[in-house]
C-alpha positions as CSV (number, residue, x, y, z in Angstrom):
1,X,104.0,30.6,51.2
2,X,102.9,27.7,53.5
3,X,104.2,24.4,52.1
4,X,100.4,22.8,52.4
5,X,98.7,25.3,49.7
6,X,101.8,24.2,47.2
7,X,100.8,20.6,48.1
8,X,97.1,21.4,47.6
9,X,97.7,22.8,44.3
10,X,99.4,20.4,42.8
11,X,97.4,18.0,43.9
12,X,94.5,19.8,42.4
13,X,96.8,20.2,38.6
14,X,97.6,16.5,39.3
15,X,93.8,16.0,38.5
16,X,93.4,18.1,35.9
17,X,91.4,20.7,38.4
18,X,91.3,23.7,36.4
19,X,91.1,27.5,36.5
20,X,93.0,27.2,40.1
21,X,93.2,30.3,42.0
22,X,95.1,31.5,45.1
23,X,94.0,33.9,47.2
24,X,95.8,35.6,50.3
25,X,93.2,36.4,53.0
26,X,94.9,36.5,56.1
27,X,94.8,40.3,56.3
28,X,91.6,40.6,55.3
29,X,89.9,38.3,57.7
30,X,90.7,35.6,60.3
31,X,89.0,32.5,59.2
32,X,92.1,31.1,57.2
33,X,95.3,32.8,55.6
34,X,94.4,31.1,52.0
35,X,91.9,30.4,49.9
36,X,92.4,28.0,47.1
37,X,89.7,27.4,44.9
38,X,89.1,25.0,41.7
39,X,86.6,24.2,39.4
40,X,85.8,20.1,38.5
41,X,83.9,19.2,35.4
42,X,81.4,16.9,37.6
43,X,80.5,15.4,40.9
44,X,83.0,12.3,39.8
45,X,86.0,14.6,39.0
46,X,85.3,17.6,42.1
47,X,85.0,14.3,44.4
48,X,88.6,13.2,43.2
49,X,90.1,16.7,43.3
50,X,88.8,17.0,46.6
51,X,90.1,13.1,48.1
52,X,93.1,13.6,46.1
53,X,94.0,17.4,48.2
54,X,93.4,14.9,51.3
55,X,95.5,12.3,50.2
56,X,98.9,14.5,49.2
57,X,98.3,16.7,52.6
58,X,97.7,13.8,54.6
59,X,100.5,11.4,53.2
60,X,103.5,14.6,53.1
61,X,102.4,17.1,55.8
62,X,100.3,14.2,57.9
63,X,97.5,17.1,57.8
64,X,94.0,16.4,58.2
65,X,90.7,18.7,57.2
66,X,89.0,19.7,60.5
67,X,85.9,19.9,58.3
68,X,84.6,18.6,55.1
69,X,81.9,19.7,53.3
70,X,79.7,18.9,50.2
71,X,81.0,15.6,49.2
72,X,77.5,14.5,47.3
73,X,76.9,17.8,45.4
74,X,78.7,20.0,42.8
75,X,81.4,21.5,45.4
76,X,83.5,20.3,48.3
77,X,85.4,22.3,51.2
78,X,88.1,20.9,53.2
79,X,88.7,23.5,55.7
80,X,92.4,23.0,57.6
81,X,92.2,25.9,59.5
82,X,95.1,28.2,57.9
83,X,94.0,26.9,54.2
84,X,90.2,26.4,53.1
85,X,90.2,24.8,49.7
86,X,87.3,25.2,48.2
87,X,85.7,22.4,45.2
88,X,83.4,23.8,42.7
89,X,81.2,23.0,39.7
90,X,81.3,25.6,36.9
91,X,78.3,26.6,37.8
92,X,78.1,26.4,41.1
93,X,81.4,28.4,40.9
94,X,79.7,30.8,39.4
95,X,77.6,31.5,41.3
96,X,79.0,31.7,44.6
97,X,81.7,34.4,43.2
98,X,84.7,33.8,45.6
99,X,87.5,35.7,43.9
100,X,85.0,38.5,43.4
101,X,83.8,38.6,47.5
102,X,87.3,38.2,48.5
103,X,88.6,40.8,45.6
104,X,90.6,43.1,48.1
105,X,92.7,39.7,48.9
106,X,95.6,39.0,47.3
107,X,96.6,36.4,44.7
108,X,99.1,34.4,43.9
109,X,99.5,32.8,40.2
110,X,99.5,29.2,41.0
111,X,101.7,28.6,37.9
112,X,104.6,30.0,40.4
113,X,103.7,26.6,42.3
114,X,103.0,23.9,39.9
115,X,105.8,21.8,40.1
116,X,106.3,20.2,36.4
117,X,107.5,16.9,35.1
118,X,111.2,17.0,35.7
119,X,111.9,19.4,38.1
């Protein structure tokens, strides 16, 4: 497991980002190796989720997106090559059905890499 997506993820939990899934896709195509994708309550909140991903990767791997998207609507994507992490509203969420287009990938429970108060 790449040290970034356990970044990400917690970052995400840090925020209160919920229903966080982690999907393996590097076998099943060559645009990244993971997927991680969240759900945000509203623009405010998927905004945050999204600056706070940047702020943990950038301040303890010194990793940068090399492209952002959606930062005025209901979802934003920070792509980092090996990780796309992907911002949703419920709805828009919903919609778009990641875990269901990527459903031969695998996944990994992020409750594996939520690190908790303490540890």
């Amino acid at each position: 497991m790449d040290e970034a997506v356990k970044i990400a993820v917690n970052a995400l939990n840090s925020r209160k980002g919920m229903d966080i899934e982690i999907l393996h896709v590097g076998d099943i195509t060559i645009m990244a190796d993971y997927f991680v994708i969240c759900s945000g309550t509203s623009n405010t909140q998927i905004r945050t989720l999204g600056d706070e991903v940047e702020f943990q990767l950038q301040k303890k791997l010194d990793l940068t997106p090399l492209h952002r998207e959606g930062r005025a609507s209901g979802w934003v994507l920070l792509d980092y090559g090996f990780m796309i992490v992907h911002i949703f509203h419920r709805e828009e969420r919903e919609f778009y059905k990641m875990e269901h287009l990527w459903a031969d990938a695998d996944r990994i429970d992020p409750e594996t890499l939520i690190e908790h108060e303490g540890e």
